[in-house]
VMD Tcl script that draws the C-alpha trace (Angstrom):
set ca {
  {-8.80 38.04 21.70}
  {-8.66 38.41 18.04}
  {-10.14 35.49 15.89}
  {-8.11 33.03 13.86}
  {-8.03 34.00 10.13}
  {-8.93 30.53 8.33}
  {-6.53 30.33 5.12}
  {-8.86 30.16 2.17}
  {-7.88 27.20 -0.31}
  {-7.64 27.23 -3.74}
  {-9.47 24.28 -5.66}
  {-8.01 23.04 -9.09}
  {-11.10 24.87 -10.97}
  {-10.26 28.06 -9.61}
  {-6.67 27.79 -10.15}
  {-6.85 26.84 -13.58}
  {-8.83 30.35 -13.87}
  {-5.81 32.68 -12.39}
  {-3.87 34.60 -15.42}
  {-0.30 32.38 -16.76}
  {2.17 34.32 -15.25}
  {5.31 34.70 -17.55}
  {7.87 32.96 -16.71}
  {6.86 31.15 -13.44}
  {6.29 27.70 -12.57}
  {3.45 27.39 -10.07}
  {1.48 24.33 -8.86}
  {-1.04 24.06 -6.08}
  {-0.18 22.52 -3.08}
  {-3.00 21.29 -0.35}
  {-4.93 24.43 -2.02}
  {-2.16 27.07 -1.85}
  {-0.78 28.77 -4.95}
  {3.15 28.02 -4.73}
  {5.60 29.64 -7.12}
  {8.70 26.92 -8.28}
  {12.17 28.08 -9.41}
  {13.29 27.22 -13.23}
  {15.46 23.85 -13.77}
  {19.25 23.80 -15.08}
  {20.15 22.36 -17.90}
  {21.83 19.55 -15.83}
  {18.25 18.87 -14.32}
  {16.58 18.93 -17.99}
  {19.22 16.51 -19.05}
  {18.89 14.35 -16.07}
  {15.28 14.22 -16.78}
  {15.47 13.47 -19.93}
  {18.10 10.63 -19.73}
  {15.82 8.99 -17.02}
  {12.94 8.82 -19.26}
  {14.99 7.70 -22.03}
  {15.84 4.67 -20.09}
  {12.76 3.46 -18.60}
  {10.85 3.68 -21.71}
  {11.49 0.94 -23.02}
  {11.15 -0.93 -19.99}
  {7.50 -0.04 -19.59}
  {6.36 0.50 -23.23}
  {4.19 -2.66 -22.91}
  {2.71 -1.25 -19.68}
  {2.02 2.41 -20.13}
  {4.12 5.56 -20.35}
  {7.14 7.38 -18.71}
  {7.01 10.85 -19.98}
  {8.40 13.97 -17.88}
  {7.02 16.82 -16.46}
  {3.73 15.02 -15.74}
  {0.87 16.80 -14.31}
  {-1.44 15.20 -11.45}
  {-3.79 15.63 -8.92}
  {-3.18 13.98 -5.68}
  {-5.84 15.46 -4.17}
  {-8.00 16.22 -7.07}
  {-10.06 18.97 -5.35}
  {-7.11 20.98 -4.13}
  {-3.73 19.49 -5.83}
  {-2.08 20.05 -9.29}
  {1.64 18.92 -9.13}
  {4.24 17.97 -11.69}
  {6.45 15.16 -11.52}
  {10.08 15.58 -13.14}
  {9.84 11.89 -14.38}
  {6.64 9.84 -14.27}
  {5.31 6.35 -14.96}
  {1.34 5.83 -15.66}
  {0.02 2.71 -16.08}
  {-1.60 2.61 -20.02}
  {-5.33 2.04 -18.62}
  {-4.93 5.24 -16.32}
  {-3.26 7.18 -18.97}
  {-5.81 6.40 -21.48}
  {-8.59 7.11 -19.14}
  {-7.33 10.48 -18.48}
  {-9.81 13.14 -19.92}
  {-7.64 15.42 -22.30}
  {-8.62 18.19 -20.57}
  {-7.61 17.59 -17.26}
  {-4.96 16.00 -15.06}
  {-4.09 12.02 -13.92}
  {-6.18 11.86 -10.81}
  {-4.00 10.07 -7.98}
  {-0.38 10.27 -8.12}
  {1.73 8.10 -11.01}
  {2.53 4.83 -10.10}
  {6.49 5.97 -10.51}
  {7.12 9.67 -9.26}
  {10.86 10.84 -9.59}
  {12.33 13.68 -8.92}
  {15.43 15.23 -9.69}
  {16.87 17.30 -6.62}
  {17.15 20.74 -7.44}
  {19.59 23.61 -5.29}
  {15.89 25.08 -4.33}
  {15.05 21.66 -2.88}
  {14.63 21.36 1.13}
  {14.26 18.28 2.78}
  {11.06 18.46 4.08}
  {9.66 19.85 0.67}
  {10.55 16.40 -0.91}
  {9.45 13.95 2.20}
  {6.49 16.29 2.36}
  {5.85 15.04 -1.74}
  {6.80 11.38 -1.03}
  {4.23 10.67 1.88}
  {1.63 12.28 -0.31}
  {2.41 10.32 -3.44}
  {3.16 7.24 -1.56}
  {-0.64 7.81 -0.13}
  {-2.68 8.34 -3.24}
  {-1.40 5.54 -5.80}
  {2.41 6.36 -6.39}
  {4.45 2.57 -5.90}
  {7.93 3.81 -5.99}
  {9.48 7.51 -4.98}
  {12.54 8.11 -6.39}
  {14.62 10.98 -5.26}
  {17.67 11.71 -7.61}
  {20.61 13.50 -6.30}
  {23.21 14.79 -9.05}
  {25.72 16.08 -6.85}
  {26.33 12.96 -4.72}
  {25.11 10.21 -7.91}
  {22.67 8.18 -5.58}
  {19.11 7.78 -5.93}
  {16.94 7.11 -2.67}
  {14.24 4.80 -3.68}
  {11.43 4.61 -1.24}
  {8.43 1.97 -1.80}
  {4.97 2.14 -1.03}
  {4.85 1.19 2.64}
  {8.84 0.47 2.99}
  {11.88 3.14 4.09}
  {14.24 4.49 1.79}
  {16.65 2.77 -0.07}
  {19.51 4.22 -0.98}
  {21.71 3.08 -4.51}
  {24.83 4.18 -6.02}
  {27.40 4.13 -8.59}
  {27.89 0.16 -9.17}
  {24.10 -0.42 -7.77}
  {21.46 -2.03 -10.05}
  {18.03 -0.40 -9.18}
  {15.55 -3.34 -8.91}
  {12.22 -2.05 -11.25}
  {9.50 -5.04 -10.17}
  {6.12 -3.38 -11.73}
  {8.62 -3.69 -15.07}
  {9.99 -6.95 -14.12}
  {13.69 -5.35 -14.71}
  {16.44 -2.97 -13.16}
  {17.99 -0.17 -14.08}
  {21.82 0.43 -13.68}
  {22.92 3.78 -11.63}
  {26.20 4.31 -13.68}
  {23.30 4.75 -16.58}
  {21.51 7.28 -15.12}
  {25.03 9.57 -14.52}
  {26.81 8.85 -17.53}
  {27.25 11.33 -19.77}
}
mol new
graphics top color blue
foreach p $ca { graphics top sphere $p radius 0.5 }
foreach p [lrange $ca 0 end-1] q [lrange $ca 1 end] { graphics top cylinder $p $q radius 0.2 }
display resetview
């Protein structure tokens, strides 16, 4: 009987050592090197709208931003979230030249057409387990956005829903987030 072949994992160190490929969007995922497709413009846009809105909402508290780096599992983890909130005192005690260890306290993401299901309940469980409060999964085809809190099941709002934002003290209006 042949022996089982142990996959070898890939720490952030060693990662950050393999050549840029043109081109490609990789991040490393429970140590394995895994290659993303490029975003639409209607993803960009959707993105970009999002953070537009909740700035303002959490300027006194830290920072939105997009395409935010993180380690989840610093050793063997380097992810980006679409749309991210980080608390000021964990964004200013980020070393420059690394990553926010832990996941932001706001992760969304905007569904792509490369997207499976598992992929994205796969990323909420892990961000929901290392610091992430609220998981936000935007879906531009059917306008909802499936909120999912840390320790509570999805909830799902639409068109005419107000999105309740408590580590702001606010809400956020869905029509807002699909106009335009």
């Amino acid at each position: 009987m042949a022996a089982a072949i142990e996959p070898v994992l890939m720490t952030v160190e060693e990662y950050r050592q393999m050549p840029e490929r043109a081109g490609d969007i990789q991040e490393l995922h429970w140590g394995m090197v895994v290659t993303l497709s490029r975003p639409k413009m209607r993803h960009a846009k959707l993105q970009s709208r999002l953070a537009r809105l909740l700035r303002p909402k959490a300027e006194s508290l830290g920072v939105v931003e997009t395409e935010v780096a993180f380690r989840a599992l610093p050793e063997y983890d380097l992810r980006g979230a679409d749309v991210a909130y980080v608390s000021r005192r964990r964004w200013d005690a980020t070393d420059d030249d690394d990553n926010l260890h832990g996941s932001p306290e706001l992760v969304i993401e905007v569904l792509s057409p490369s997207n499976t299901k598992a992929e994205i309940h796969e990323k909420a469980v892990l961000c929901l387990s290392t610091g992430t409060k609220a998981f936000w999964v935007v879906d531009p085809d059917r306008k909802t956005v499936s909120v999912t809190v840390e320790g509570g099941n999805p909830a799902v709002y639409r068109v005419g829903d107000r999105i309740p934002l408590p580590m702001f003290d606010s809400h956020l209006d869905v029509s807002e987030i699909f106009e335009g």
